[in-house]
PDB file with one MODEL, atoms N, CA, C and O in Angstrom:
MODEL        1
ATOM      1  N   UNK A   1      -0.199  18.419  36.165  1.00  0.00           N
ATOM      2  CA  UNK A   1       0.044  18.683  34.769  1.00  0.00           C
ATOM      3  C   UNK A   1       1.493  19.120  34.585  1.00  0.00           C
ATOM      4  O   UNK A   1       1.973  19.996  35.304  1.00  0.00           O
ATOM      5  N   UNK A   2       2.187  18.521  33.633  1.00  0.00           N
ATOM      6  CA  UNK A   2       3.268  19.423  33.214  1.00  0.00           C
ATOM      7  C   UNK A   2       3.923  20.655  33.036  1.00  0.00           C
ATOM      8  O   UNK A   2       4.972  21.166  33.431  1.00  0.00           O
ATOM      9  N   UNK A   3       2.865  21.011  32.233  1.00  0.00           N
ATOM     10  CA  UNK A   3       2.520  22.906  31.848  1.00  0.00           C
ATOM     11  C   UNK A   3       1.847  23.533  32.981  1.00  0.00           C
ATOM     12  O   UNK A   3       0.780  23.142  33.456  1.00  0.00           O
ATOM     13  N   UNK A   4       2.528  24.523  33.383  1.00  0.00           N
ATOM     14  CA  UNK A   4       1.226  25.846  33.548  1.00  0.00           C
ATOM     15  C   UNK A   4       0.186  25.975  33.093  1.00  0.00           C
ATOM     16  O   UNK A   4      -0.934  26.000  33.603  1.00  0.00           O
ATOM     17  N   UNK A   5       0.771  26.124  31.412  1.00  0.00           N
ATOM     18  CA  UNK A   5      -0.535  27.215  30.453  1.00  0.00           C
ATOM     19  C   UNK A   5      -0.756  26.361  28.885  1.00  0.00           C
ATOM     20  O   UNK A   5       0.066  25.605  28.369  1.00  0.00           O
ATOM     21  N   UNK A   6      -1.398  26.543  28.627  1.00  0.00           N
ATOM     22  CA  UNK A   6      -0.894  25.821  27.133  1.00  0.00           C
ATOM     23  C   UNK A   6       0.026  26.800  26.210  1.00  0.00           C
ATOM     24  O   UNK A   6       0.342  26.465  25.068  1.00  0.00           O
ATOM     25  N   UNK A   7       0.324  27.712  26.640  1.00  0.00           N
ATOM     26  CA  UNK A   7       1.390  28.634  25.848  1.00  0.00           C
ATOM     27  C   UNK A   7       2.690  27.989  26.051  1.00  0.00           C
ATOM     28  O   UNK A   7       3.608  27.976  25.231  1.00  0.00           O
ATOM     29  N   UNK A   8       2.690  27.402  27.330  1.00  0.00           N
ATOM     30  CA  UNK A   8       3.834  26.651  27.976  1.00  0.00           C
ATOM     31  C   UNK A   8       4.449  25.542  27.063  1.00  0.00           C
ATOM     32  O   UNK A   8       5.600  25.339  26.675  1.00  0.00           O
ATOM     33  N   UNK A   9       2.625  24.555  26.753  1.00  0.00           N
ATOM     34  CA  UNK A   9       2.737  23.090  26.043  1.00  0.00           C
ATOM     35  C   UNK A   9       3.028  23.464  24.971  1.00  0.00           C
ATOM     36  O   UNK A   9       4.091  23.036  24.520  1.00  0.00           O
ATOM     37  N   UNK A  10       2.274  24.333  24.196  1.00  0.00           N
ATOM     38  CA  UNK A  10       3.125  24.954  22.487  1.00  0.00           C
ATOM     39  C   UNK A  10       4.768  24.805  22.703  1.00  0.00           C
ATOM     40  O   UNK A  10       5.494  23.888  22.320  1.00  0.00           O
ATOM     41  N   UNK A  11       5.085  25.905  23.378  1.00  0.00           N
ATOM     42  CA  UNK A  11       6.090  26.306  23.845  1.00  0.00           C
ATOM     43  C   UNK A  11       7.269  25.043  23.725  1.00  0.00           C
ATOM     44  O   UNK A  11       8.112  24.909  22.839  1.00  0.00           O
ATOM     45  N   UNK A  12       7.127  24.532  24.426  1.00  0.00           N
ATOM     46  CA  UNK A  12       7.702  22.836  24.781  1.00  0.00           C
ATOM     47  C   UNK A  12       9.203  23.484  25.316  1.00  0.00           C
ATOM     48  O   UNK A  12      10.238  23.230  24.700  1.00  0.00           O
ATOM     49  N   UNK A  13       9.189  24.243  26.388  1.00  0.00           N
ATOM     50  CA  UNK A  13       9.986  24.347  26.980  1.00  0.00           C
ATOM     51  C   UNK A  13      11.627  25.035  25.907  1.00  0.00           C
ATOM     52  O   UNK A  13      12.846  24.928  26.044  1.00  0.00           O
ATOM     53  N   UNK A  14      11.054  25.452  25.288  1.00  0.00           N
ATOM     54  CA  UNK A  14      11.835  26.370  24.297  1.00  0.00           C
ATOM     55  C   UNK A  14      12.330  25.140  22.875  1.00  0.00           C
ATOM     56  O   UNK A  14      13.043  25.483  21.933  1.00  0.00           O
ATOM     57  N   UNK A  15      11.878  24.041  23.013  1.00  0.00           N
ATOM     58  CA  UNK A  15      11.948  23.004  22.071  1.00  0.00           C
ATOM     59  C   UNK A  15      11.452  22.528  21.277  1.00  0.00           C
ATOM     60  O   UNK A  15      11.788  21.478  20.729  1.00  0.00           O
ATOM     61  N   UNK A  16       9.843  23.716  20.864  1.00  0.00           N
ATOM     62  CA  UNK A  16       8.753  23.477  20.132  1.00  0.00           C
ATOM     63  C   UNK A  16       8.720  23.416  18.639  1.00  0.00           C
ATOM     64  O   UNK A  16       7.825  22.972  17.920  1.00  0.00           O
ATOM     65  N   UNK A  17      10.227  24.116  18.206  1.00  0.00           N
ATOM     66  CA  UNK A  17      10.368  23.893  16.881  1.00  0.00           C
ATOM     67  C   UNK A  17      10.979  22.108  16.252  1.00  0.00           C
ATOM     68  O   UNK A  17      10.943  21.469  15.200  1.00  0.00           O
ATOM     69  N   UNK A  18      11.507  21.918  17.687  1.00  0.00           N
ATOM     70  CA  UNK A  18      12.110  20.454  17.235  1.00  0.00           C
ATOM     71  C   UNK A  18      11.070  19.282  17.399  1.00  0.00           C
ATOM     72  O   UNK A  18      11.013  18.235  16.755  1.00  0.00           O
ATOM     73  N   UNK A  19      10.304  19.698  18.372  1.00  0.00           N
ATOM     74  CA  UNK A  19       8.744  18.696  18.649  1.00  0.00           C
ATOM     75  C   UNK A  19       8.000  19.089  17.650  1.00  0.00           C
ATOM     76  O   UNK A  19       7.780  18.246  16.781  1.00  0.00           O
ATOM     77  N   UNK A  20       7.543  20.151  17.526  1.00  0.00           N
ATOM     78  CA  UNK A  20       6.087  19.887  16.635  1.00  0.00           C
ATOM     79  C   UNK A  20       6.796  19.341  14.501  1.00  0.00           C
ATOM     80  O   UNK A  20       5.986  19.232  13.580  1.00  0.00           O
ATOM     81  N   UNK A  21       7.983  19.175  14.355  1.00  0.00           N
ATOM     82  CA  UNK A  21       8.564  19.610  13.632  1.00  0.00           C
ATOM     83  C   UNK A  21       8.476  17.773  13.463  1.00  0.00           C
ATOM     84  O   UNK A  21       8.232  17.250  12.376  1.00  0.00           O
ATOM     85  N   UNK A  22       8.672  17.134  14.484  1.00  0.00           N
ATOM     86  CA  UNK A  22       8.869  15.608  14.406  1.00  0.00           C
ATOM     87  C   UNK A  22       7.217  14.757  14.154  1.00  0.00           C
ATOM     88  O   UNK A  22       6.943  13.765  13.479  1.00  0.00           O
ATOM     89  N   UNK A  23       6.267  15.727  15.095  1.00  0.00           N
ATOM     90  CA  UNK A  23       5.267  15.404  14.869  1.00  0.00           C
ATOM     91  C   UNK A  23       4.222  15.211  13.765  1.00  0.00           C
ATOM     92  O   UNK A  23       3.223  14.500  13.656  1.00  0.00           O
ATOM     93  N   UNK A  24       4.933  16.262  12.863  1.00  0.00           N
ATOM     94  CA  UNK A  24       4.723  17.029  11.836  1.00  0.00           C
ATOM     95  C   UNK A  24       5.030  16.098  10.320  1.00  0.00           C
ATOM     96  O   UNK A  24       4.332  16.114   9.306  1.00  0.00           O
ATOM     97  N   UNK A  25       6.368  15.271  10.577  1.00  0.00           N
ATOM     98  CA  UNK A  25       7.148  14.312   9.666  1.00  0.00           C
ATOM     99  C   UNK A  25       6.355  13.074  10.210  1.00  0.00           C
ATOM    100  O   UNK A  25       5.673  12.500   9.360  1.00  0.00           O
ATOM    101  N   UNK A  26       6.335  12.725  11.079  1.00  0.00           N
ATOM    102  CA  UNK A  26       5.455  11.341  11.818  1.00  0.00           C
ATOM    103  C   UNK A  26       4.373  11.340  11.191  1.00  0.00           C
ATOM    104  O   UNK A  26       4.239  10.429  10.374  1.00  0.00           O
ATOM    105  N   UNK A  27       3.038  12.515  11.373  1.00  0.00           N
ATOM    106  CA  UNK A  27       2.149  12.650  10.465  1.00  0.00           C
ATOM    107  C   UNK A  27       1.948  12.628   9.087  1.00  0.00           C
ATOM    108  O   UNK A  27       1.088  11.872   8.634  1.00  0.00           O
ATOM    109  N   UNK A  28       2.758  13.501   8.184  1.00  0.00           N
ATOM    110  CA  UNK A  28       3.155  13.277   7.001  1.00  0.00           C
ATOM    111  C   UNK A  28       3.204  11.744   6.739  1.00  0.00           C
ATOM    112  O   UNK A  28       2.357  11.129   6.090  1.00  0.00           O
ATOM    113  N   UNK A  29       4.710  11.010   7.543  1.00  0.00           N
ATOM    114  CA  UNK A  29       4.805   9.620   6.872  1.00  0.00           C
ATOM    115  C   UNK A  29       3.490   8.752   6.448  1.00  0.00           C
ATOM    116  O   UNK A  29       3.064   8.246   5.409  1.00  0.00           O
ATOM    117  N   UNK A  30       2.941   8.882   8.257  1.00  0.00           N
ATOM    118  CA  UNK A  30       1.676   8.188   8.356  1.00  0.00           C
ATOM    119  C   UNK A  30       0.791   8.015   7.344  1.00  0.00           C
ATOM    120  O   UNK A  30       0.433   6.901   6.962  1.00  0.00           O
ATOM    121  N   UNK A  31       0.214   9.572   6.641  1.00  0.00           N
ATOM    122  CA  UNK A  31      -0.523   9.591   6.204  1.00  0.00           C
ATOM    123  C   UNK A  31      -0.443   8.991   4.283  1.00  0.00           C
ATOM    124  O   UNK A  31      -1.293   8.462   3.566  1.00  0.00           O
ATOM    125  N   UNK A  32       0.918   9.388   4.049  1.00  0.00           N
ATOM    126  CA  UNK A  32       1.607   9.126   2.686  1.00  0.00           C
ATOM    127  C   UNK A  32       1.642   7.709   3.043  1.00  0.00           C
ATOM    128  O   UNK A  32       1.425   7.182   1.951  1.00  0.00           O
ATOM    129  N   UNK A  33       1.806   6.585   4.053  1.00  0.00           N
ATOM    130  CA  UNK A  33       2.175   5.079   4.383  1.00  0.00           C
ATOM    131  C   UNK A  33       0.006   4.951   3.583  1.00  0.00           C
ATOM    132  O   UNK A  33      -0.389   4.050   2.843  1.00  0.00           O
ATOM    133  N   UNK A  34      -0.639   5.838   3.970  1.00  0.00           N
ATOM    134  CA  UNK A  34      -2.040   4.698   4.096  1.00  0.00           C
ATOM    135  C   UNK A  34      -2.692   5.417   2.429  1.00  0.00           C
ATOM    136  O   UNK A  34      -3.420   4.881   1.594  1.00  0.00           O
ATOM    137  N   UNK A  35      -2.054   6.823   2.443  1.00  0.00           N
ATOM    138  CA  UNK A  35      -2.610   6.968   0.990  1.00  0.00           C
ATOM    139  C   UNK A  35      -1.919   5.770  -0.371  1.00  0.00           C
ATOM    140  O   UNK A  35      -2.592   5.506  -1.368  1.00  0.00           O
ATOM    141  N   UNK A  36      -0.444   5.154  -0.125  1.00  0.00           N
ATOM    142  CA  UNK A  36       0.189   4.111  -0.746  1.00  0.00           C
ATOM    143  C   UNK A  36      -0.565   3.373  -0.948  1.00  0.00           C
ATOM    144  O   UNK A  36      -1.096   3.245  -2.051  1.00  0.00           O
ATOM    145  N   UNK A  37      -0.820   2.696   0.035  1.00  0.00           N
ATOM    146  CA  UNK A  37      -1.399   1.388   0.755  1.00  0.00           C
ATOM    147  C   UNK A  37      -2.801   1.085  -0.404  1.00  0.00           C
ATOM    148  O   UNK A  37      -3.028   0.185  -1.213  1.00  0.00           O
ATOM    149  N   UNK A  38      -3.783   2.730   0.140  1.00  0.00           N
ATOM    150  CA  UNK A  38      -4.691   2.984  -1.103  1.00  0.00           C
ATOM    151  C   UNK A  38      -4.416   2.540  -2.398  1.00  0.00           C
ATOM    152  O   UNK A  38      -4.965   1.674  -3.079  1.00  0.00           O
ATOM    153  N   UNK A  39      -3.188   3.505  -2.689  1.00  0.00           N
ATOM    154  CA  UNK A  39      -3.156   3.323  -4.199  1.00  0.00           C
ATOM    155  C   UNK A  39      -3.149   1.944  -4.368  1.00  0.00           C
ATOM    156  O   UNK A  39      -4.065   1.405  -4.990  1.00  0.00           O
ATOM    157  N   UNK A  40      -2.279   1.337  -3.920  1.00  0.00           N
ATOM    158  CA  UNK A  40      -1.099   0.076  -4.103  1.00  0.00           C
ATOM    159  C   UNK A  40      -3.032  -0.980  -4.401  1.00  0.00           C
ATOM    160  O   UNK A  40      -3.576  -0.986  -5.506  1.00  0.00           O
ATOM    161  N   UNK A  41      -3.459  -1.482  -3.527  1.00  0.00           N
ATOM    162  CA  UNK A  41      -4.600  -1.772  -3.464  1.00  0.00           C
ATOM    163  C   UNK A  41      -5.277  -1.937  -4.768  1.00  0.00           C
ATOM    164  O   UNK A  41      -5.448  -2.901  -5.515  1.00  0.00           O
ATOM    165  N   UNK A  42      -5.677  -0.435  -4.811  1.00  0.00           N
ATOM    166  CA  UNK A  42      -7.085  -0.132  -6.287  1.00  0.00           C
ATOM    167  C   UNK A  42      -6.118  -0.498  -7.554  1.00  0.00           C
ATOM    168  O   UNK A  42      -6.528  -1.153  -8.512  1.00  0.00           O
ATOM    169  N   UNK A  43      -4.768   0.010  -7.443  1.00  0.00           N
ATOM    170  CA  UNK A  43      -3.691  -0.991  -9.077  1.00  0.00           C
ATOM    171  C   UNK A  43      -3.983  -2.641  -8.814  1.00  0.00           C
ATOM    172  O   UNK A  43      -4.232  -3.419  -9.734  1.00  0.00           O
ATOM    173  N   UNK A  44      -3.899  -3.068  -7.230  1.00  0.00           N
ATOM    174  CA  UNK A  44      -3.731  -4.590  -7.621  1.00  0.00           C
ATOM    175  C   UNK A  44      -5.274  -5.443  -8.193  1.00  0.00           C
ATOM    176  O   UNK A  44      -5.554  -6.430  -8.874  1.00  0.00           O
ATOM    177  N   UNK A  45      -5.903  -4.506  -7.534  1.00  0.00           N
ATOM    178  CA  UNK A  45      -7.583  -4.909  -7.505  1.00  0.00           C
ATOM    179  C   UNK A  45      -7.620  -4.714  -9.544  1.00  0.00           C
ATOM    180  O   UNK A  45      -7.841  -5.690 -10.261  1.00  0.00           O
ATOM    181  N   UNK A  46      -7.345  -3.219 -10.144  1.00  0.00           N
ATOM    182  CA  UNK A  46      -7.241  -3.392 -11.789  1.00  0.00           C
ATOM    183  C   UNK A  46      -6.525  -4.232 -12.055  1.00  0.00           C
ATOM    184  O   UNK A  46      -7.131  -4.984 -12.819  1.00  0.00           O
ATOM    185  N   UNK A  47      -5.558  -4.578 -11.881  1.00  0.00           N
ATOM    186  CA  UNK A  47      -4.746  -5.662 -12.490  1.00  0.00           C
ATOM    187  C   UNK A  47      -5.387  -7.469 -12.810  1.00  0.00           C
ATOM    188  O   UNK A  47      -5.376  -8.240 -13.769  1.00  0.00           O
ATOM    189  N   UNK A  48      -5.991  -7.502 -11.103  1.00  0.00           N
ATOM    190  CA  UNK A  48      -6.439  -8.642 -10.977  1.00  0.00           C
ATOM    191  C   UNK A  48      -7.849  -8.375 -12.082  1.00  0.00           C
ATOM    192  O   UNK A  48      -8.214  -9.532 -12.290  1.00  0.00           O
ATOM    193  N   UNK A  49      -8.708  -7.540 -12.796  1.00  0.00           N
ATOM    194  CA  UNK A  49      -9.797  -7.648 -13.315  1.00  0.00           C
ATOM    195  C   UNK A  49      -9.356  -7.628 -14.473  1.00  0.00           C
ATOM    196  O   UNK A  49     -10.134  -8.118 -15.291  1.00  0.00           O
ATOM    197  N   UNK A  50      -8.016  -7.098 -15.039  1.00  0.00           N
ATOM    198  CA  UNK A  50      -7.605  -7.030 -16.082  1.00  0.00           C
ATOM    199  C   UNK A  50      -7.054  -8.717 -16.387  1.00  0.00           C
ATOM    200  O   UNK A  50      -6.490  -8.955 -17.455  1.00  0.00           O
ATOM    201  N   UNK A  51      -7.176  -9.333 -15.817  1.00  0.00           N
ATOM    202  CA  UNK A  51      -6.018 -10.409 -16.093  1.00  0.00           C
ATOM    203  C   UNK A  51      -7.232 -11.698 -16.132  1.00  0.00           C
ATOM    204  O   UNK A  51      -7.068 -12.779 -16.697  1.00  0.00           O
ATOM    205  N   UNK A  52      -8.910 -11.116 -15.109  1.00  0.00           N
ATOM    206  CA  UNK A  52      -9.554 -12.283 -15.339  1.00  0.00           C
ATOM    207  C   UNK A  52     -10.061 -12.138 -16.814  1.00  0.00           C
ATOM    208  O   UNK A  52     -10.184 -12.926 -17.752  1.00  0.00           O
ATOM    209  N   UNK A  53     -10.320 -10.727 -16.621  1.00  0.00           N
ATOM    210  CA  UNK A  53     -10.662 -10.390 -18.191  1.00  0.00           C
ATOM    211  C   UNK A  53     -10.115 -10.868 -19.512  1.00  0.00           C
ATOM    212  O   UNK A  53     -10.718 -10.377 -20.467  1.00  0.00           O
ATOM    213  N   UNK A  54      -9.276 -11.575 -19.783  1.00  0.00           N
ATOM    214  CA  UNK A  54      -8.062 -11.698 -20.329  1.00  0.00           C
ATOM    215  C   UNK A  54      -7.867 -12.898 -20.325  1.00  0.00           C
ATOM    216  O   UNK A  54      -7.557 -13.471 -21.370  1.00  0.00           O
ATOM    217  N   UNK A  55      -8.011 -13.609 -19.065  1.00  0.00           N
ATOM    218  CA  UNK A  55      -8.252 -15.108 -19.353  1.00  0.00           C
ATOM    219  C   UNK A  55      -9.203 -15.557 -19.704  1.00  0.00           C
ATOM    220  O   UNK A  55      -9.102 -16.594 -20.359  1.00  0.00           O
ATOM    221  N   UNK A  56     -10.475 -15.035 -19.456  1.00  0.00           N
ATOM    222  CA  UNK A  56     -11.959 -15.357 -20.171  1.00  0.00           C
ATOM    223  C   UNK A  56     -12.205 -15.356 -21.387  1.00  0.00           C
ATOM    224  O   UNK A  56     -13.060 -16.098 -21.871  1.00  0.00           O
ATOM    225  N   UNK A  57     -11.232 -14.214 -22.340  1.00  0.00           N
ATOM    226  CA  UNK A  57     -11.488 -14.201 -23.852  1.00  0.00           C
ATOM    227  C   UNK A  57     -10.366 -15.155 -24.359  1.00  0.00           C
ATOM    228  O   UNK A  57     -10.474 -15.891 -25.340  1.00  0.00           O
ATOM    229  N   UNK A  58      -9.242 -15.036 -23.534  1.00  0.00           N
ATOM    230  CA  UNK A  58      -8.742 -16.773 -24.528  1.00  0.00           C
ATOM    231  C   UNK A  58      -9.367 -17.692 -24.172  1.00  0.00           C
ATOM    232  O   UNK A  58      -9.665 -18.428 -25.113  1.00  0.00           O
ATOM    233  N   UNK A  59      -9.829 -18.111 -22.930  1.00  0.00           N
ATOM    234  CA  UNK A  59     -10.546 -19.574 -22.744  1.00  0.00           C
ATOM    235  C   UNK A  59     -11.705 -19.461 -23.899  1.00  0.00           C
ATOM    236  O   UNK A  59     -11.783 -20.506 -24.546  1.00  0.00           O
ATOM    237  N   UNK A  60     -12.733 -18.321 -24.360  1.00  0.00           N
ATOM    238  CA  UNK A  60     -13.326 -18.315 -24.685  1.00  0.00           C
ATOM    239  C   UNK A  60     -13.136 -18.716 -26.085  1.00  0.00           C
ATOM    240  O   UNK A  60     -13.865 -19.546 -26.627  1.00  0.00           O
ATOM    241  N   UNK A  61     -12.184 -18.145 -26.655  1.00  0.00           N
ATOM    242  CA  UNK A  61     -11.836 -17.508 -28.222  1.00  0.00           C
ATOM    243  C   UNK A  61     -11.013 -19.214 -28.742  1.00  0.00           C
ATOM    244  O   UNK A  61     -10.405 -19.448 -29.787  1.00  0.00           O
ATOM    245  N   UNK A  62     -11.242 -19.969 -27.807  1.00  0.00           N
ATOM    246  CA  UNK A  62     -10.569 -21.349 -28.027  1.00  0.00           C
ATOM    247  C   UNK A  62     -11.571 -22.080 -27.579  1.00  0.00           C
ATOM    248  O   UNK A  62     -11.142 -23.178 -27.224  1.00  0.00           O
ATOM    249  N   UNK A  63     -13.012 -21.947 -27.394  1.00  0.00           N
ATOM    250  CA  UNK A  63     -13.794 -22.915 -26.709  1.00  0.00           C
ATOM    251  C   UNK A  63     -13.482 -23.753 -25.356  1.00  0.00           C
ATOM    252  O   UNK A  63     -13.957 -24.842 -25.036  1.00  0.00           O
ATOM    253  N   UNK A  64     -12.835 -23.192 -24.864  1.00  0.00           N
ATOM    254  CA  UNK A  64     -12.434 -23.699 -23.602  1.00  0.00           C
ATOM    255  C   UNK A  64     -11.315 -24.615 -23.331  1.00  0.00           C
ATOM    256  O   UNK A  64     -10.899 -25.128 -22.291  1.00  0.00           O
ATOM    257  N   UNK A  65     -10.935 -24.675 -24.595  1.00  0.00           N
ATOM    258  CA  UNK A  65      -9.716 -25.760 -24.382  1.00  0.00           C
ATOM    259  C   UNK A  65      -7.745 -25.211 -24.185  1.00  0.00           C
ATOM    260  O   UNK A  65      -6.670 -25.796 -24.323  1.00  0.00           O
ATOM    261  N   UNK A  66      -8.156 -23.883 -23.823  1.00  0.00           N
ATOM    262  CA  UNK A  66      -7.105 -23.390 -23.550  1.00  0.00           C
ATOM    263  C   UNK A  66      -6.372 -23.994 -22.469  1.00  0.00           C
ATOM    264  O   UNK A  66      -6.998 -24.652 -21.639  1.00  0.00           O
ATOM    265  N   UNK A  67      -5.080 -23.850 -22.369  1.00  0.00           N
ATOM    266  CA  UNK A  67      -3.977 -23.653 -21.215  1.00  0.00           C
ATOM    267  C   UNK A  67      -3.378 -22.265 -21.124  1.00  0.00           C
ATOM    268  O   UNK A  67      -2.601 -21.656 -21.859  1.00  0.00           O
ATOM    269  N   UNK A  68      -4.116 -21.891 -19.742  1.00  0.00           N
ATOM    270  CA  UNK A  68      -3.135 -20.562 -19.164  1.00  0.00           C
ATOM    271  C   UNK A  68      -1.933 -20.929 -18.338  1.00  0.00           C
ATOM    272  O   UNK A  68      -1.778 -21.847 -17.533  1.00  0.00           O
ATOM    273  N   UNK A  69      -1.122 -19.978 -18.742  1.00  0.00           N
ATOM    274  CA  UNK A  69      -0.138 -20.599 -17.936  1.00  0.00           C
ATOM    275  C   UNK A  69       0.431 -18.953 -16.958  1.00  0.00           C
ATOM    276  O   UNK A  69       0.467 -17.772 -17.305  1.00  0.00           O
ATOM    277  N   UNK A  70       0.731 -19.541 -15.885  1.00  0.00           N
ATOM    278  CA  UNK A  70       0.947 -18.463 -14.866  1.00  0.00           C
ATOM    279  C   UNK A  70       2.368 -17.506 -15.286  1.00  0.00           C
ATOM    280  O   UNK A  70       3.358 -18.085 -15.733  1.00  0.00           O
ATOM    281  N   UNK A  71       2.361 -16.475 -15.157  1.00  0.00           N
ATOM    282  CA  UNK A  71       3.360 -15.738 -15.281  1.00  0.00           C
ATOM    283  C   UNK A  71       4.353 -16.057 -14.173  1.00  0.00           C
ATOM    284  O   UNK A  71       5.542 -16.149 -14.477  1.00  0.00           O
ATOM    285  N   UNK A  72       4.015 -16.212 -13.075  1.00  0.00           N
ATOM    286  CA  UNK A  72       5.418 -16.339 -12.057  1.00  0.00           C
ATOM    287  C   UNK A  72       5.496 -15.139 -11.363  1.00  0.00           C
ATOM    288  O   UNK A  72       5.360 -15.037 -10.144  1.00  0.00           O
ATOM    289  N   UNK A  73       5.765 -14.026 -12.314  1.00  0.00           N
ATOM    290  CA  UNK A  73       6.200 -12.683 -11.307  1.00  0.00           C
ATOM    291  C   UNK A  73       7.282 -13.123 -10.212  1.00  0.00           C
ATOM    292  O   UNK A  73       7.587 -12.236  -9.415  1.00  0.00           O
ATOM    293  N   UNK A  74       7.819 -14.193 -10.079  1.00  0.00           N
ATOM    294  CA  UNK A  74       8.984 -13.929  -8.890  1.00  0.00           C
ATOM    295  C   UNK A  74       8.876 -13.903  -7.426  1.00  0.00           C
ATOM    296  O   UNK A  74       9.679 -13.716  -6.513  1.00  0.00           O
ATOM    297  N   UNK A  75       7.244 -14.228  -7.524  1.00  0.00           N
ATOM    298  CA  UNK A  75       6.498 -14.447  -5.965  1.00  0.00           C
ATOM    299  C   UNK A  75       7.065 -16.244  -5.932  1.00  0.00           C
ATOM    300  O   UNK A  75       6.813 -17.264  -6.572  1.00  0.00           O
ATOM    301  N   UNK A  76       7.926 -15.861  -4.812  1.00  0.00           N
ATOM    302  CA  UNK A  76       7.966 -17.102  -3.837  1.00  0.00           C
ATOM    303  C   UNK A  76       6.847 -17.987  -2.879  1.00  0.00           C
ATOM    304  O   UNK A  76       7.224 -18.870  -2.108  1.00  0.00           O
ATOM    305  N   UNK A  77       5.805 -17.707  -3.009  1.00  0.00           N
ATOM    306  CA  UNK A  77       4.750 -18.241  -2.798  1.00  0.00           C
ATOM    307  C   UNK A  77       4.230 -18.557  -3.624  1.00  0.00           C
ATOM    308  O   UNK A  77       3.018 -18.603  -3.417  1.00  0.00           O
ATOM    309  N   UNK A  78       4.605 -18.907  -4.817  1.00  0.00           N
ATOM    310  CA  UNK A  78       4.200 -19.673  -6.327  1.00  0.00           C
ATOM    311  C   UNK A  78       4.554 -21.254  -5.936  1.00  0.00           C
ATOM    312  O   UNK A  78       5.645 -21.605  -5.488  1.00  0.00           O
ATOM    313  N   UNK A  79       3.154 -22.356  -6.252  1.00  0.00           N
ATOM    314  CA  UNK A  79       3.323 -23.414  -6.091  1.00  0.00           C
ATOM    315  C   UNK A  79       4.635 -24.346  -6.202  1.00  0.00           C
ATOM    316  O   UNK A  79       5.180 -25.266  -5.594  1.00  0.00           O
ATOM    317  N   UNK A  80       4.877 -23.223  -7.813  1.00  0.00           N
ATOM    318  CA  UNK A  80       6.324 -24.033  -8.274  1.00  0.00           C
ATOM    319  C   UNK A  80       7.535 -24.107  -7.594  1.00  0.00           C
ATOM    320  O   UNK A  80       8.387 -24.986  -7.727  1.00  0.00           O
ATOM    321  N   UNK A  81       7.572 -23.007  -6.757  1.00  0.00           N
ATOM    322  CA  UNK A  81       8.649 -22.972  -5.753  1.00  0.00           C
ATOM    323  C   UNK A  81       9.018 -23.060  -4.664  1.00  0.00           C
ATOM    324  O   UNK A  81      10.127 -23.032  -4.130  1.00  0.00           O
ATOM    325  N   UNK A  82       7.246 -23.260  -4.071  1.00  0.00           N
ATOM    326  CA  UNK A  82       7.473 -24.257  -2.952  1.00  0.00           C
ATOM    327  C   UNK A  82       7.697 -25.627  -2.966  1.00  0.00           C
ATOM    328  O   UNK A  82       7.409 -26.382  -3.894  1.00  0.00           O
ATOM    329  N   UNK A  83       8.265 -25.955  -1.814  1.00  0.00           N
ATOM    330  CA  UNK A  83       9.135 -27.277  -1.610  1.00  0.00           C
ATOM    331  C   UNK A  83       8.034 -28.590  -1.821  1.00  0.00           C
ATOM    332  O   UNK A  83       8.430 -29.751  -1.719  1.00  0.00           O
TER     333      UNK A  83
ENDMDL
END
């Protein structure tokens, strides 16, 4: 083992404020990276129900003879802008 004692491993060889201190920001990021992730998610998931929602009452409110037309948003993975 490294340590003696675990007073030792706290300890970190008199460097424990700069280790647990990194561990500490690592964790933080981590956890703020997957609570995002969350959010980011449950907005795209409303958005997407908001938008079928939305196309259903114009297709509807026209008997079906509507044209939707795509917003774009600037996603390069839009048909139109692939090659």
């Amino acid at each position: 083992m490294a340590f003696d004692s675990f007073q030792d491993f706290v300890a970190m060889g008199g460097h424990a404020p700069y280790v647990w201190a990194a561990w500490a920001v690592t964790l933080a990021l981590l956890a703020g990276s997957g609570l995002h992730a969350r959010f980011e998610h449950r907005r795209t998931l409303r958005n997407l129900a908001r938008r079928v929602r939305r196309e259903r009452r114009l297709v509807g409110a026209t008997g079906g003879a509507a044209t939707i037309q795509h917003e774009g948003g600037g996603h390069t993975n839009d048909s139109e802008t692939q090659a």
